[in-house]
N, C-alpha and C positions, 0 to 999 in steps of 0.2 A: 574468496567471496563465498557465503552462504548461500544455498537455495533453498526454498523449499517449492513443491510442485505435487499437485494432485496427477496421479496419473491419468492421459488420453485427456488434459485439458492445458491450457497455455496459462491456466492464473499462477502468478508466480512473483516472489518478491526476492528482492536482491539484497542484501546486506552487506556494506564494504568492514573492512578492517577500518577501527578506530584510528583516527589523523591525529597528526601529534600534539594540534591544538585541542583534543578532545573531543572531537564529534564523527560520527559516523552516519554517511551517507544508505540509506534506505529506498530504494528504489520499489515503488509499484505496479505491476505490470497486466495489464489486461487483455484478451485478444481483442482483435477490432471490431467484430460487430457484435459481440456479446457481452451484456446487452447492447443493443441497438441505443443510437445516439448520446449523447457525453453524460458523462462520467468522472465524477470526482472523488480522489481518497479524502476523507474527513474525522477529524482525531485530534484527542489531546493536545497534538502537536500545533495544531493551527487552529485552538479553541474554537471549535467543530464548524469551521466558517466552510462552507459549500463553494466557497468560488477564493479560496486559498490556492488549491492544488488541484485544476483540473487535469486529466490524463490527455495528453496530446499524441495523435500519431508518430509513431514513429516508421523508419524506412522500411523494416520486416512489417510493416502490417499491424503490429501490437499496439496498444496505447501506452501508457506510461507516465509519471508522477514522481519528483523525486523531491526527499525532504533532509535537512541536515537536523541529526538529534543530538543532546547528548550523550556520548560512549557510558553502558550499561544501562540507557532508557528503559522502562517500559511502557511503550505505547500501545494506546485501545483506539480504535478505531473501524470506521466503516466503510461501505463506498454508499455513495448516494447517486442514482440513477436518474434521466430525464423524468419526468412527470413523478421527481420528488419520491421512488422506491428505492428503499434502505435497504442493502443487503451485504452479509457478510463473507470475508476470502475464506473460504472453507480449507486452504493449503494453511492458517495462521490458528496455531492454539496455544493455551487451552480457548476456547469460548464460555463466555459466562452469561450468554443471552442479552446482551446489549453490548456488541460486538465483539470482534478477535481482537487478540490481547499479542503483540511478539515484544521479547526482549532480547536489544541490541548487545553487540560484545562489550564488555568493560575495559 
């Protein structure tokens, strides 16, 4: 599994090995109150629909989102916050100013 991880912050995305059917699980991880109330990742992947992929609790406390892509994708994406603030995973580059950009393994 890949990570990447800003350090002294929990955002963090998971990327599994490509499955033999060709797709690779992408996991999105957020901590729990930051920000404060729900939160959804929103991306090429789910033609940028806000209530595709919300982040749900998980047992450590984290939130979390998980989407099946493509093996070799590359998806741009954001998160979208309560009261409709876009913001982007600063652990995910390059950035191009209309969100982070990662590409999955081939």
């Amino acid at each position: 599994m890949v990570e990447a991880e800003r350090r002294g912050e929990q955002k963090l995305i998971k990327v599994d090995k490509p499955t033999r059917n060709g797709t690779v699980r992408v996991t999105f991880v957020l901590p729990a109150t930051e920000p404060a109330g729900a939160v959804s990742v929103v991306g090429d992947f789910n033609g940028w629909d806000p209530h595709a992929h919300p982040l749900r609790k998980r047992g450590n406390g984290a939130r979390s989102a998980a989407v099946s892509v493509p093996a070799g994708a590359t998806l741009r994406f954001r998160y979208l916050a309560e009261g409709g603030v876009w913001f982007d995973d600063e652990t995910a580059a390059p950035r191009d100013g209309q969100g982070a950009t990662i590409t999955v393994p081939g």
